[in-house]
VOGU-3710 file (C-alpha; in Angstrom, 3 decimals, decimal comma):
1> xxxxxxxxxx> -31,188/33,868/-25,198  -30,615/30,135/-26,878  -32,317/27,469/-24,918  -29,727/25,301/-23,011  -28,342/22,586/-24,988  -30,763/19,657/-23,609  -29,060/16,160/-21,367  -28,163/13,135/-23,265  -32,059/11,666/-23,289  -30,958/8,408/-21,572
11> xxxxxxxxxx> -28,764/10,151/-19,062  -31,477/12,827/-18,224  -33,939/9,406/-17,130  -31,338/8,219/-14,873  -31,159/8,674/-11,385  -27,840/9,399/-10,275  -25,914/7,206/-7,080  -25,754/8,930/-3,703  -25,622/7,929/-0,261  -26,784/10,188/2,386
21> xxxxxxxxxx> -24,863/11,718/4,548  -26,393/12,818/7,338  -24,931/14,065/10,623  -24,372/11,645/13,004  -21,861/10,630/15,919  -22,067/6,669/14,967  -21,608/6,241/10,842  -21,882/2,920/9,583  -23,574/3,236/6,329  -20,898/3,475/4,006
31> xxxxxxxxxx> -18,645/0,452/4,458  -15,181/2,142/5,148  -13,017/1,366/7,561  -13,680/2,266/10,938  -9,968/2,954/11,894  -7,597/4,996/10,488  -4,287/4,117/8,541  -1,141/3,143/10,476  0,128/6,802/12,232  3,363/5,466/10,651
41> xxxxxxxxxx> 2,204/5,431/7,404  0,683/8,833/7,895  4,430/9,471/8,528  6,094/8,010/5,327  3,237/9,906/3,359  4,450/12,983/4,888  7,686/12,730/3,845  6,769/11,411/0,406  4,938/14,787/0,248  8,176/16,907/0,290
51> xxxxxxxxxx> 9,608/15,381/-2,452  6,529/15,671/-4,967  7,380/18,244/-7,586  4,184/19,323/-7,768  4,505/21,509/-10,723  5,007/18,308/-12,946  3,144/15,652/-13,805  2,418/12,106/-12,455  3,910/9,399/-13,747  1,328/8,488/-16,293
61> xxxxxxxxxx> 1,674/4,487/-15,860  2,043/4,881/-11,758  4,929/2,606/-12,286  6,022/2,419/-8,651  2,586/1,574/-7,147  1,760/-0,703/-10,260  5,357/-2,769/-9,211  4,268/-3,019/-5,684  0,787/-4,101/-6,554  2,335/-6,879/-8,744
71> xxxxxxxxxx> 4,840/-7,851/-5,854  1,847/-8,054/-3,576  -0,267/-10,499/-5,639  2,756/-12,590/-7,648  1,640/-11,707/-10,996  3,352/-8,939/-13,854  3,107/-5,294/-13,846  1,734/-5,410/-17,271  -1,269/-7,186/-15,485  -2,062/-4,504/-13,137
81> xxxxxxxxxx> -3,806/-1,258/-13,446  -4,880/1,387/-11,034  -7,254/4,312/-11,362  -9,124/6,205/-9,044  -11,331/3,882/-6,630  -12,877/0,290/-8,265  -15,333/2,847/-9,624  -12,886/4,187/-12,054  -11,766/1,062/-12,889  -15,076/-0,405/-14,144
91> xxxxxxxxxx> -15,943/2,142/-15,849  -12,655/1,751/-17,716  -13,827/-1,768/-18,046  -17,172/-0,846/-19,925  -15,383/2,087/-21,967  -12,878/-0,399/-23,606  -15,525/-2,936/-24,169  -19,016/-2,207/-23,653  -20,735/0,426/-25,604  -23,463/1,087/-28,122
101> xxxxxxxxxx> -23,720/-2,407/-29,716  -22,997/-4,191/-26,878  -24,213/-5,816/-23,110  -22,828/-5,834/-19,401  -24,616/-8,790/-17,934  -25,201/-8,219/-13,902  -27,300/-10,541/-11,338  -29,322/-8,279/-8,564  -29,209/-7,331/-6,343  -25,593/-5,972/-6,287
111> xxxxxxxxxx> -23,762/-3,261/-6,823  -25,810/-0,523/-8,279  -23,161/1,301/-10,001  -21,874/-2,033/-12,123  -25,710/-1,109/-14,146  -25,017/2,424/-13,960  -21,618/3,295/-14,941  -23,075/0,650/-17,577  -26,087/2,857/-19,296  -23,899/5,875/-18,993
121> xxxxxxxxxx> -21,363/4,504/-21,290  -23,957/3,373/-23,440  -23,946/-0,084/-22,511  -27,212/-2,400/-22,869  -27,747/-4,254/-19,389  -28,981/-7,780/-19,340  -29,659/-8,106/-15,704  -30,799/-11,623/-14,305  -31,863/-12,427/-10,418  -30,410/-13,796/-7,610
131> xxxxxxxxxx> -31,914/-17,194/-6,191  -34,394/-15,859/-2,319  -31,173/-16,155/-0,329  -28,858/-14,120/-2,860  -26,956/-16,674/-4,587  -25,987/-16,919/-8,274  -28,519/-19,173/-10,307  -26,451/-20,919/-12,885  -29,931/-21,541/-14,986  -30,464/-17,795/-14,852
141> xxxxxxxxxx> -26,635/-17,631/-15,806  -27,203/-19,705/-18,923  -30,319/-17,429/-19,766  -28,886/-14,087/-19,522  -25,985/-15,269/-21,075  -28,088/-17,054/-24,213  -29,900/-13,956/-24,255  -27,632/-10,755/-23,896  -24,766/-12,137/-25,379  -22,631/-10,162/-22,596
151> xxxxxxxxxx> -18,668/-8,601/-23,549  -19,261/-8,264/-19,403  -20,334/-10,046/-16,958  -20,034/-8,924/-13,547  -20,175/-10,652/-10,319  -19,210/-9,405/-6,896  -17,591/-11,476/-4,163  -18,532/-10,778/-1,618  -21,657/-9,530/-2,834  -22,941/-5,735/-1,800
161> xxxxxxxxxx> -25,145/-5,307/-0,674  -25,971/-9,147/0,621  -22,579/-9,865/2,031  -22,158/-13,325/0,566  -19,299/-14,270/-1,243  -19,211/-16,857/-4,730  -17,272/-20,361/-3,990  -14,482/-21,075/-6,737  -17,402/-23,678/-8,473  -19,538/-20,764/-9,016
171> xxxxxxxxxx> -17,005/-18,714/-10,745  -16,026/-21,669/-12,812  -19,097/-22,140/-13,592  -19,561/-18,767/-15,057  -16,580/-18,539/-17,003  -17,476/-21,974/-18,400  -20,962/-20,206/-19,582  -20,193/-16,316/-20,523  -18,391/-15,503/-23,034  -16,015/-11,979/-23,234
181> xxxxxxxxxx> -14,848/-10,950/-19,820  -15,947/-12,235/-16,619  -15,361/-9,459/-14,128  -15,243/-10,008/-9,918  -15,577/-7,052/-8,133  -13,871/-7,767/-5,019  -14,053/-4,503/-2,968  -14,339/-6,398/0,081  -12,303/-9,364/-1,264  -9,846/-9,559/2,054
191> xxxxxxxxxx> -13,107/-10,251/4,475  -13,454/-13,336/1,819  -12,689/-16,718/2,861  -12,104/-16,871/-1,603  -10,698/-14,917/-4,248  -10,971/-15,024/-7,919  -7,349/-13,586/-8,094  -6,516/-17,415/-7,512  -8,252/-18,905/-10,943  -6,740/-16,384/-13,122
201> xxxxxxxxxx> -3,762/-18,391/-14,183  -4,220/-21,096/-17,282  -7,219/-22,049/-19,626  -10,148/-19,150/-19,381  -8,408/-17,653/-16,556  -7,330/-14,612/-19,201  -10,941/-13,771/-19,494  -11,101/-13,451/-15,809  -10,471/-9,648/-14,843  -10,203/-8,797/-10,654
211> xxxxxxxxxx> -11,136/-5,051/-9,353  -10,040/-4,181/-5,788  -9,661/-1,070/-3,724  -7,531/0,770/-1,324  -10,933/2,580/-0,056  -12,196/-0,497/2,499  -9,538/-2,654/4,351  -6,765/-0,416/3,366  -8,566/2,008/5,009  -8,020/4,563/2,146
221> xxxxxxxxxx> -11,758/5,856/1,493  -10,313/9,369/1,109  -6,970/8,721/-1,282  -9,717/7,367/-3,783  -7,853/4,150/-5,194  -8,882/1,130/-6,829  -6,845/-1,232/-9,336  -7,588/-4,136/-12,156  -5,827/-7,492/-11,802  -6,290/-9,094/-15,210
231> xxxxxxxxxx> -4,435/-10,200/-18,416  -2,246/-7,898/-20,481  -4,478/-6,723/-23,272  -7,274/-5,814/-20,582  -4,806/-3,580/-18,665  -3,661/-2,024/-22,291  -7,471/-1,645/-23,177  -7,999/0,200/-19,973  -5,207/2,694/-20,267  -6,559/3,646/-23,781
241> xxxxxxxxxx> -9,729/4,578/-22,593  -8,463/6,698/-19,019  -7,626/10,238/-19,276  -3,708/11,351/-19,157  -2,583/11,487/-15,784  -5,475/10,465/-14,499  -3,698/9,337/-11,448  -2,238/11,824/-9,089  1,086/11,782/-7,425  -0,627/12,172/-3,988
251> xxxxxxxxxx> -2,358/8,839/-4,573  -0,162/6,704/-6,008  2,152/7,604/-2,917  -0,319/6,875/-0,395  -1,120/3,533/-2,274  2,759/2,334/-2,643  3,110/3,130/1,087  0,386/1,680/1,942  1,235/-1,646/0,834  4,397/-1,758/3,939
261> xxxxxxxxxx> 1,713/-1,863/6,126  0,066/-5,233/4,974  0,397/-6,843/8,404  -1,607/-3,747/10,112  -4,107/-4,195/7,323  -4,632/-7,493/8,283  -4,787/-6,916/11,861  -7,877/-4,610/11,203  -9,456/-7,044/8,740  -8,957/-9,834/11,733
271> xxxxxxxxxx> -10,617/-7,640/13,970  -13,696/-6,426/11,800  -14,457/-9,985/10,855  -14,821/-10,974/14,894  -16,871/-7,633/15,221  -19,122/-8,592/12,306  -19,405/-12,256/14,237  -20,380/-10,304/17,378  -23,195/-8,440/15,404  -24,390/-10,842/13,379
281> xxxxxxxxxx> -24,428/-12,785/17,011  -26,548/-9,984/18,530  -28,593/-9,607/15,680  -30,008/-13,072/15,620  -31,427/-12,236/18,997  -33,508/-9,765/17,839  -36,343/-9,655/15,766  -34,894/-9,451/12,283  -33,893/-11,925/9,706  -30,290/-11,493/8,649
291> xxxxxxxxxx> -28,013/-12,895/5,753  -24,576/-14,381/6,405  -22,337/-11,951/5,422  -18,387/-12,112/3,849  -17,698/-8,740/4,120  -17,445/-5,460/6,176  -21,134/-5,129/6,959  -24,187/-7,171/7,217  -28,009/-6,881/5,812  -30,964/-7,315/7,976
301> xxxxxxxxxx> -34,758/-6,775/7,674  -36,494/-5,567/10,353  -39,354/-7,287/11,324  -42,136/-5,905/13,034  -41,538/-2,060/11,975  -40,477/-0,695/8,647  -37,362/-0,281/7,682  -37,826/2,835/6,873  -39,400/3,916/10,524  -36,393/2,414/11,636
311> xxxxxxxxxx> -33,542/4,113/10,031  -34,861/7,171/11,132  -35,526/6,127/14,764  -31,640/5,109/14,625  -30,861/8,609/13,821  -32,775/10,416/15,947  -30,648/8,273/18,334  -27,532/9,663/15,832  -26,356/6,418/14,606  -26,539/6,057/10,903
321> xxxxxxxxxx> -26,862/2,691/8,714  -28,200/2,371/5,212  -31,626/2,582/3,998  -31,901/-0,417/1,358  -36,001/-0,525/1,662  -36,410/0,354/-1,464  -34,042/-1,148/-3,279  -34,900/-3,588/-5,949  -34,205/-7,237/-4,451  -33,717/-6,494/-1,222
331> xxxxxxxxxx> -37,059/-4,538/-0,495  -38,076/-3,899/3,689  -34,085/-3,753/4,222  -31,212/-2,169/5,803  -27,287/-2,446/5,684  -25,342/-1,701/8,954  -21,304/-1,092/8,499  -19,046/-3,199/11,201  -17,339/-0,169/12,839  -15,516/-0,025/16,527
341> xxxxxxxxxx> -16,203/-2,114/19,224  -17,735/0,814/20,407  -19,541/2,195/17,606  -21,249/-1,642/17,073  -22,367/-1,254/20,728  -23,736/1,512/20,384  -25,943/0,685/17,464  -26,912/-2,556/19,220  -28,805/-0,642/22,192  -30,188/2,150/19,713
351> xxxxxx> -31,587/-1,024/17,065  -33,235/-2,391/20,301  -35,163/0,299/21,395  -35,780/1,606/17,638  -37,478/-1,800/17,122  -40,110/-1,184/19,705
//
């Protein structure tokens, strides 16, 4: 028998992205939502379901979702593009313009899969560092820039897994310096007090591209759903490089629907923001140092006991966070989700006595 045709070389070296999921009654290590969708959007979707003809195909541009998408944020349908989750998305991103040849420019930590999805499309990384409390150095800007000559540079706002979000100057700033497309992740964007989505009209603003997602404060994790705010030509590029139908007819129902239901959206966002408050509160009372956070969850290090020792006391208590301790940038770390009220509580007692 033929030996098995060997893994791309560079793929084979990678390690691929995974977070553990582990069996537990309390799950905050993942970032979703902690409630569910509206029960009356559950309803609509139901409904929708009876009329899918499910032995045809999508609509290939997701016209309906793409209209309501453009409704929600005031801009064209020719400037919006969905795919499934923000993961899709960038890597739709670095298909149309990244490549052999050519350099994604990143700042860690943040996002893992922004390098990833990267090297797997053959994309050279230029990746420069955060300033000690996670912010964007414009002089490391300038020198990534100067040096990788990036057709990408990615930020994220707010930041994962830090939790701080860029102010407008920063993004100006970094349009002002990179050249080719300046890309803001903003899976988390509605727990921002900012949003790039505002700087995208006039001047540079057409190099600016915007990712969301349905999975976080739409509470959509499941539906898999994520869409590109950006100029014309970058939503063309994207649907180039996707697969045909790429986008089923289950998910661009649950998206459009979705969008009736901003006010409940907001109404959870509201009330994981004053949860987040109420941890970060509790937090400072203990002893570990934590980062301000613009998002869904917050990053602490644990001070007298490793992080890793930890994590696993908090699940042999059956309450599950991230393990960041060995994560580049953010070593001796870990990443709680805001869930519930009582979910929060819960991890509050079981970080107490797992510190001891």
């Amino acid at each position: 028998m033929s030996a098995a045709v060997p893994t791309r070389p560079d793929v084979a070296a990678m390690v691929g992205y995974h977070s553990p999921q582990v069996d537990a009654e309390v799950r905050l290590n993942t970032n979703e939502s902690p409630f569910p969708p509206p029960e009356a959007w559950r309803s609509d979707l139901a409904a929708e379901v009876e009329r899918v003809q499910f032995h045809r195909y999508p609509d290939r541009h997701a016209t309906g979702l793409r209209q309501a998408l453009a409704e929600l944020h005031g801009v064209g349908v020719d400037e919006v593009f969905c795919a499934n989750g923000s993961n899709e998305v960038i890597q739709s991103l670095l298909l149309a313009y990244g490549g052999p040849g050519r350099c994604a420019a990143l700042f860690e930590p943040t996002y893992t899969l922004h390098g990833h999805i990267a090297r797997i499309t053959g994309t050279a990384v230029a990746a420069g560092r955060r300033t000690p409390d996670f912010k964007i150095d414009l002089a490391e800007v300038e020198a990534v820039v100067a040096e990788g000559a990036p057709t990408l540079t990615f930020l994220c706002s707010p930041n994962n897994p830090t939790g701080g979000a860029d102010p407008p100057d920063v993004l100006e700033a970094v349009l002002t310096r990179a050249p080719g497309l300046v890309v803001v992740d903003e899976a988390y964007g509605q727990f921002s007090p900012h949003t790039a989505l505002a700087r995208r009209s006039g001047g540079d603003g057409a190099r600016l591209a915007v990712v969301r997602t349905f999975s976080k404060t739409w509470a959509m994790a499941g539906a898999r759903l994520g869409y590109l705010v950006a100029d014309p030509e970058v939503v063309a590029s994207c649907e180039q490089v996707t697969l045909p139908y790429h986008l089923s007819a289950l998910t661009q129902a649950a998206g459009r629907l979705a969008l009736r239901y901003r006010g409940d959206m907001e109404a959870r966002v509201s009330l994981v923001a004053t949860e987040r408050d109420r941890l970060a509160a509790a937090l400072a009372d203990l002893p570990v140092t934590t980062w301000p956070s613009d998002a869904n969850f917050i990053l602490f290090r644990p001070g007298h006991r490793p992080a890793r020792e930890v994590w696993e006391a908090l699940v042999a208590r059956s309450v599950l966070i991230r393990d960041c301790s060995t994560w580049p940038g953010v070593e001796g770390c870990l990443r709680v989700t805001v869930g519930t009220p009582s979910e929060n509580t819960r991890f509050l007692a079981a970080l107490d006595e797992s510190l001891s």
